[in-house]
Backbone as CSV, one residue per row, in Angstrom:
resi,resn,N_x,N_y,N_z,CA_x,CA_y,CA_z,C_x,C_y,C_z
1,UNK,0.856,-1.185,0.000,0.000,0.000,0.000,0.895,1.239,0.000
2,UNK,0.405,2.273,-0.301,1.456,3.714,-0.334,0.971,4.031,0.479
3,UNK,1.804,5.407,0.564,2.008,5.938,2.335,0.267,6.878,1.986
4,UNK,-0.449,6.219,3.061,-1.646,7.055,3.269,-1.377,8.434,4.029
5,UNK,-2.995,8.721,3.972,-2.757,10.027,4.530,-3.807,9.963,5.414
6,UNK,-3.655,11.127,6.479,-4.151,11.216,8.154,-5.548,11.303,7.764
7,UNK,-5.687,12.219,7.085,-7.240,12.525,7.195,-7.807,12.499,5.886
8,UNK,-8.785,12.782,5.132,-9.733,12.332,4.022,-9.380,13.903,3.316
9,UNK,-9.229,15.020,4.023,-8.985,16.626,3.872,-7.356,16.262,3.376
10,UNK,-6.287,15.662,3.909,-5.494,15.512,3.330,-5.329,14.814,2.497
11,UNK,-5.683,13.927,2.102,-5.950,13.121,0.594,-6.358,14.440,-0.512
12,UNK,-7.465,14.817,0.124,-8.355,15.616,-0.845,-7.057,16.685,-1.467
13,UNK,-6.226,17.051,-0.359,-5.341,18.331,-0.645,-4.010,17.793,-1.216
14,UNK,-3.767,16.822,-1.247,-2.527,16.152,-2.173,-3.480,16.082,-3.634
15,UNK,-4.446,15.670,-3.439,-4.755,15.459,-4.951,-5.418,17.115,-5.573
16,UNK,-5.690,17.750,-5.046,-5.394,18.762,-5.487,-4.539,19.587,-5.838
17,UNK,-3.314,19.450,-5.306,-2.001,20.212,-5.266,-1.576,19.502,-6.162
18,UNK,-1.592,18.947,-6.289,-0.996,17.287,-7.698,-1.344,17.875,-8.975
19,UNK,-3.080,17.969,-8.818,-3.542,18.998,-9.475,-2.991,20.158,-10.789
20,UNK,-2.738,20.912,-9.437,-2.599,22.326,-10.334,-1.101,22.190,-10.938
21,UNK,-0.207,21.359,-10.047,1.094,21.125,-10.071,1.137,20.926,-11.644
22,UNK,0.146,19.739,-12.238,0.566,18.794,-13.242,1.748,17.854,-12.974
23,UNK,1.281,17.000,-11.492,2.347,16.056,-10.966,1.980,14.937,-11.128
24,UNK,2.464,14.398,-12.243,1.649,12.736,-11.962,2.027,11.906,-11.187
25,UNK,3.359,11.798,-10.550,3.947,10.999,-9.518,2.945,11.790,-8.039
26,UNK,2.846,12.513,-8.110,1.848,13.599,-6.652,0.532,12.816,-6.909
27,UNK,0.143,12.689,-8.029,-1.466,12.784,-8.213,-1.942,11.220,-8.216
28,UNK,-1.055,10.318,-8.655,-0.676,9.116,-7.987,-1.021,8.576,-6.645
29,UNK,0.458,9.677,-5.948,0.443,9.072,-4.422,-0.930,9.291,-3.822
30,UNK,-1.771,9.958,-4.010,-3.497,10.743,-3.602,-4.867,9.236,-3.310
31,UNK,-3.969,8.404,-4.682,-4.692,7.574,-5.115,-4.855,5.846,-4.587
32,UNK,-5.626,5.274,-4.421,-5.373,4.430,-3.460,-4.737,2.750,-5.145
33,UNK,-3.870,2.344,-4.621,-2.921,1.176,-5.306,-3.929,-0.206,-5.299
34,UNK,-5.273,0.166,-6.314,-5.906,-0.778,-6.489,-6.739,-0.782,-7.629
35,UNK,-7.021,-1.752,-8.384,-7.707,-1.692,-9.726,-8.952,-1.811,-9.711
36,UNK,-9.699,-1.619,-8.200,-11.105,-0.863,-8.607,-11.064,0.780,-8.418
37,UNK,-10.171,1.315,-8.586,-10.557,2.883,-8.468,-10.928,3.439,-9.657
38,UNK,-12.023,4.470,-9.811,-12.192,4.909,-11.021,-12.233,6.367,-10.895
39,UNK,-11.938,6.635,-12.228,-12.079,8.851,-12.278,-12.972,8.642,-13.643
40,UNK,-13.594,9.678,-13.245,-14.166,10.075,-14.442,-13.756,11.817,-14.822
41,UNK,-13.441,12.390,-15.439,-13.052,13.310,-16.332,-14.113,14.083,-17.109
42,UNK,-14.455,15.081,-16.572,-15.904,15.707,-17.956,-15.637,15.865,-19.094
43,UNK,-16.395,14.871,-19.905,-16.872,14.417,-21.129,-15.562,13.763,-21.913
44,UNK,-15.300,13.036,-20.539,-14.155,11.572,-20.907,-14.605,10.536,-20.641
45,UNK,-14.107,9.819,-20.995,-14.174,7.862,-20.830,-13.941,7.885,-19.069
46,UNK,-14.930,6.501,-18.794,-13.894,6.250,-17.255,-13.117,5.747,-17.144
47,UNK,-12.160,5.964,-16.576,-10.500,5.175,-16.089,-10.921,4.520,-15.512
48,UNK,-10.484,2.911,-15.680,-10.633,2.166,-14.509,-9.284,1.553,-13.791
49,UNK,-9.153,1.471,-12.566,-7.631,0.691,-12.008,-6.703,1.697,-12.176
50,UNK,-5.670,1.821,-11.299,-4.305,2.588,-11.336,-3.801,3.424,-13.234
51,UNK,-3.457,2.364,-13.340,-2.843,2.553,-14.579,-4.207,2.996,-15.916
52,UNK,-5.418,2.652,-15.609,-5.952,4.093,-16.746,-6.269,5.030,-15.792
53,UNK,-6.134,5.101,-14.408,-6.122,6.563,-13.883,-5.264,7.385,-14.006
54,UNK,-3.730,6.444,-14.113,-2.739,7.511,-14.269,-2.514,7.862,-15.944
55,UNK,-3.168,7.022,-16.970,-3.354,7.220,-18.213,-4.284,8.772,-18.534
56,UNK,-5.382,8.785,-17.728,-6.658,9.808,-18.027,-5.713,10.781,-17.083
57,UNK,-4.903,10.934,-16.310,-3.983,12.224,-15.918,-3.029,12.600,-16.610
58,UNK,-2.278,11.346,-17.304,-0.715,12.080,-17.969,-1.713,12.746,-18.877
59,UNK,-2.790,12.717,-19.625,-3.450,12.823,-21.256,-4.144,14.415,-20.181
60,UNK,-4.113,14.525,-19.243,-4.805,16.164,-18.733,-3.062,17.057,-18.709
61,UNK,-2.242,16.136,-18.016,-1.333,17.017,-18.093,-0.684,17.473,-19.324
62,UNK,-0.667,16.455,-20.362,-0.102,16.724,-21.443,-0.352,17.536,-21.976
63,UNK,-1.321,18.592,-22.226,-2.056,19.772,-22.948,-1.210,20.847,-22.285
64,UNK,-0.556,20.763,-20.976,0.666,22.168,-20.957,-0.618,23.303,-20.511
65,UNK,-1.719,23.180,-19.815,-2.509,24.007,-19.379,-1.657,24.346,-18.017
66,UNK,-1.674,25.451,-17.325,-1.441,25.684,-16.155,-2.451,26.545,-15.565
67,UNK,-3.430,25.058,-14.418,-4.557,25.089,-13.906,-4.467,25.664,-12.541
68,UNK,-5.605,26.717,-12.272,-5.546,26.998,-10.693,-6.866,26.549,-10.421
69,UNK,-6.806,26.007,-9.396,-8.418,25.343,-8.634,-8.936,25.975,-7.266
70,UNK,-10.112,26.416,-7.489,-10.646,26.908,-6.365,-11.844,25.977,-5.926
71,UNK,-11.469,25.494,-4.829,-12.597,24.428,-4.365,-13.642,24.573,-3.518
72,UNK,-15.034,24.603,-3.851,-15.840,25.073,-2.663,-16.299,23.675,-2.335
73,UNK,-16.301,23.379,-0.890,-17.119,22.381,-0.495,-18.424,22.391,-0.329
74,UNK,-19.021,21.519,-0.772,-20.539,21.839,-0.972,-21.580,20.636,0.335
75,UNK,-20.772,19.507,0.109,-20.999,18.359,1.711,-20.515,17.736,1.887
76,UNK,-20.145,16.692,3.157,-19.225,16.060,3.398,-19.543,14.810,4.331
77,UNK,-19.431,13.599,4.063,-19.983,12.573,5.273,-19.039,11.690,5.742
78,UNK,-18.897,10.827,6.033,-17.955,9.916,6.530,-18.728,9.149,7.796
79,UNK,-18.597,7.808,7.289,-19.205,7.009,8.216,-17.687,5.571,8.132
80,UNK,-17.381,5.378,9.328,-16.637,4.065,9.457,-15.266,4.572,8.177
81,UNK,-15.056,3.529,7.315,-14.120,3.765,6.771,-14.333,4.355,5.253
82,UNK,-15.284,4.867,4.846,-15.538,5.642,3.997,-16.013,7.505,4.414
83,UNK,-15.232,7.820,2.706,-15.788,9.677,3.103,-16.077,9.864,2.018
84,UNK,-17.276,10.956,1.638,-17.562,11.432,0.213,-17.487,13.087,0.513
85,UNK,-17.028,13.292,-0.277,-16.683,15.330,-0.822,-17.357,15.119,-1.845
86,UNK,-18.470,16.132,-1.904,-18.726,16.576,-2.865,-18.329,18.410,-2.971
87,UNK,-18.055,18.614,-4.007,-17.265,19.884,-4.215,-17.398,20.289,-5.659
88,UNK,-17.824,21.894,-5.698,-17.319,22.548,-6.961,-15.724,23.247,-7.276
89,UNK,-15.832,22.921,-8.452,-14.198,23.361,-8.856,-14.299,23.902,-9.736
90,UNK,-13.728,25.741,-9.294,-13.724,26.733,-10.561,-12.197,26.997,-11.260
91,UNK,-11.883,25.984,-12.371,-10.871,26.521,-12.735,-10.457,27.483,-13.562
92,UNK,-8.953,27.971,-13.466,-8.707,29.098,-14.145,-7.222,28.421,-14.754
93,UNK,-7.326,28.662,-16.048,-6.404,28.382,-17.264,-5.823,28.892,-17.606
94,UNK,-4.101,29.127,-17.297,-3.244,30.018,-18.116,-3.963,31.132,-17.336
95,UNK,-3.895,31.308,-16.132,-3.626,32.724,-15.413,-5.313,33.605,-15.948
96,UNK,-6.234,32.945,-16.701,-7.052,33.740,-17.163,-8.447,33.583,-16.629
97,UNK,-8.790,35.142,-15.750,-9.048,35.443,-14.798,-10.667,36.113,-15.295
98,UNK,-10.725,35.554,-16.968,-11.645,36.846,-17.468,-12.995,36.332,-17.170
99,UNK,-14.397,37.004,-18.018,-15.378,36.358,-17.548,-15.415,35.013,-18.754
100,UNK,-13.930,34.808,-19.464,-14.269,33.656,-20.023,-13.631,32.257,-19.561
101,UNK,-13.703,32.783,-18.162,-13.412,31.104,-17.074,-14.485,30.116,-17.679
102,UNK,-13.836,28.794,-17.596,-15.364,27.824,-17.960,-16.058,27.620,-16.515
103,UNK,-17.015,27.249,-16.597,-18.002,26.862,-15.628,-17.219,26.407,-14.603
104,UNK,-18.622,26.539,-13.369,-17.550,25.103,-12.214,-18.364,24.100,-12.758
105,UNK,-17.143,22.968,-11.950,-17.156,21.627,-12.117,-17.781,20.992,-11.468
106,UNK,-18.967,20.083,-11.041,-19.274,19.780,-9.835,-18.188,17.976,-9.806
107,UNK,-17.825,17.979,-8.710,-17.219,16.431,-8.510,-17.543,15.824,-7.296
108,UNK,-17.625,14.578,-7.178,-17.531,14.027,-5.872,-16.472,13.169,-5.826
109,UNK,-15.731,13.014,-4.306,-14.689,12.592,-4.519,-15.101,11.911,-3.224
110,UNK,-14.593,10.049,-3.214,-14.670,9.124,-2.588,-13.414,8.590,-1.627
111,UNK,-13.519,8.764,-0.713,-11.923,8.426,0.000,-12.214,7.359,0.638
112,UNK,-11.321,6.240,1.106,-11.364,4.988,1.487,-10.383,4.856,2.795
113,UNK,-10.671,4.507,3.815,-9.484,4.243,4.948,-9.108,2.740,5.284
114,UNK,-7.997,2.241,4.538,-8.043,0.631,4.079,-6.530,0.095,5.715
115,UNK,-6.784,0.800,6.801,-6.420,0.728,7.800,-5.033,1.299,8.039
116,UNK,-4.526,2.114,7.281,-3.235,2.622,7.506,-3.369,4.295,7.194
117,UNK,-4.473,4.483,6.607,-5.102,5.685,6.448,-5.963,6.333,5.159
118,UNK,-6.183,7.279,4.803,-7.067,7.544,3.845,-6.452,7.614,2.283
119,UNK,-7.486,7.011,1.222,-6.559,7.506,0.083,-7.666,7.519,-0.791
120,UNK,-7.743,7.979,-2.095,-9.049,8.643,-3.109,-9.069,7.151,-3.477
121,UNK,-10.356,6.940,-3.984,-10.716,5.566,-4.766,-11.577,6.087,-5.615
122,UNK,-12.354,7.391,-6.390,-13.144,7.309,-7.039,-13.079,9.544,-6.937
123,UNK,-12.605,9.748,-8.029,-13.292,10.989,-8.806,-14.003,11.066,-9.854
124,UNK,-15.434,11.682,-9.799,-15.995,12.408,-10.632,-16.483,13.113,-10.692
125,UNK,-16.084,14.051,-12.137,-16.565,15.668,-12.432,-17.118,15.555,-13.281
126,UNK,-18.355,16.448,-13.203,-19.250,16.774,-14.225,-19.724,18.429,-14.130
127,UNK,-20.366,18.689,-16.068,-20.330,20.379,-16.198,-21.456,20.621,-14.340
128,UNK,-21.657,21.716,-14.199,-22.492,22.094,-13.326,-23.635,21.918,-14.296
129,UNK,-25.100,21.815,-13.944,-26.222,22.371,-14.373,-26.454,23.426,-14.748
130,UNK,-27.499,24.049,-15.757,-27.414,25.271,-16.181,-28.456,25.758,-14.769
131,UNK,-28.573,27.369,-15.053,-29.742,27.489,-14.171,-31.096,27.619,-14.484
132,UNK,-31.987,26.932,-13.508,-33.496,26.099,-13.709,-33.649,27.444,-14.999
133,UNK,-34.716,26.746,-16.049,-34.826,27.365,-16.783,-34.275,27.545,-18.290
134,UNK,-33.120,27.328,-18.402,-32.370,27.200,-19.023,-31.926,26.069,-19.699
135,UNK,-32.555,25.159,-19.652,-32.371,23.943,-20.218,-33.143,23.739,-21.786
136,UNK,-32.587,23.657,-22.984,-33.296,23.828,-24.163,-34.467,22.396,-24.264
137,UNK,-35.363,23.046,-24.158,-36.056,21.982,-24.617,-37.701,22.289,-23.346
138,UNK,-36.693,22.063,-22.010,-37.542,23.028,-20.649,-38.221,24.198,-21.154
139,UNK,-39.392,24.148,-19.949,-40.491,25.073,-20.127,-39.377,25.887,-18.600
140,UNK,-39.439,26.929,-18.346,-39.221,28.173,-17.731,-40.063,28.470,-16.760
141,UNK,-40.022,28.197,-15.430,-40.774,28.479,-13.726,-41.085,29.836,-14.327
């Protein structure tokens, strides 16, 4: 097993810092060393197991974006040896700050405590919803 981490907040914050870094050896260690973990990626395939997770990351880092993430927590549970975050993520691309940021992200992120401490077993992000109303096809409150 790799070196876990204390709390489910520190998982969450290695794999974020991994993140913006574009560290795949960082974004790795976040991740728990087993071939049921899955990520999903908005409007990607799912990775399944280590090695297409770290596949669906080198293929984010490779684009040479330099990402900043602002994370709002939106809820948080943890019962026994599971935790779920759910969280929006507003990123900003190449320093650009304008009103042509893309959307947030909504994700939930699954942490596992497999007795030595916590590590991610499951990200997924998807666009946010538009707001009520706004949906083509929807009738308008």
């Amino acid at each position: 097993m790799l070196n876990a981490f204390e709390t489910p907040q520190d998982a969450e914050d290695a794999f974020y810092d991994a993140f913006e870094e574009g560290n795949i050896d960082a974004m790795m260690s976040a991740w728990a060393a087993r071939d049921d973990i899955i990520c999903i990626q908005p409007i990607r395939r799912q990775a399944i197991g280590r090695q297409g997770v770290r596949e669906a990351w080198e293929e984010v880092f490779s684009a040479g974006a330099r990402i900043e993430i602002e994370v709002h927590h939106q809820h948080w549970t943890e019962s026994g040896d599971c935790a779920i975050h759910i969280v929006l993520e507003q990123l900003t691309l190449n320093g650009d700050t304008s009103n042509n940021r893309p959307p947030p992200i909504l994700a939930t992120n699954l942490y596992r405590n497999y007795g030595d401490g916590w590590l991610l077993v499951l990200h997924h992000a998807s666009p946010t919803p538009p707001p009520p109303g706004r949906v083509q096809g929807m009738p308008q409150r």
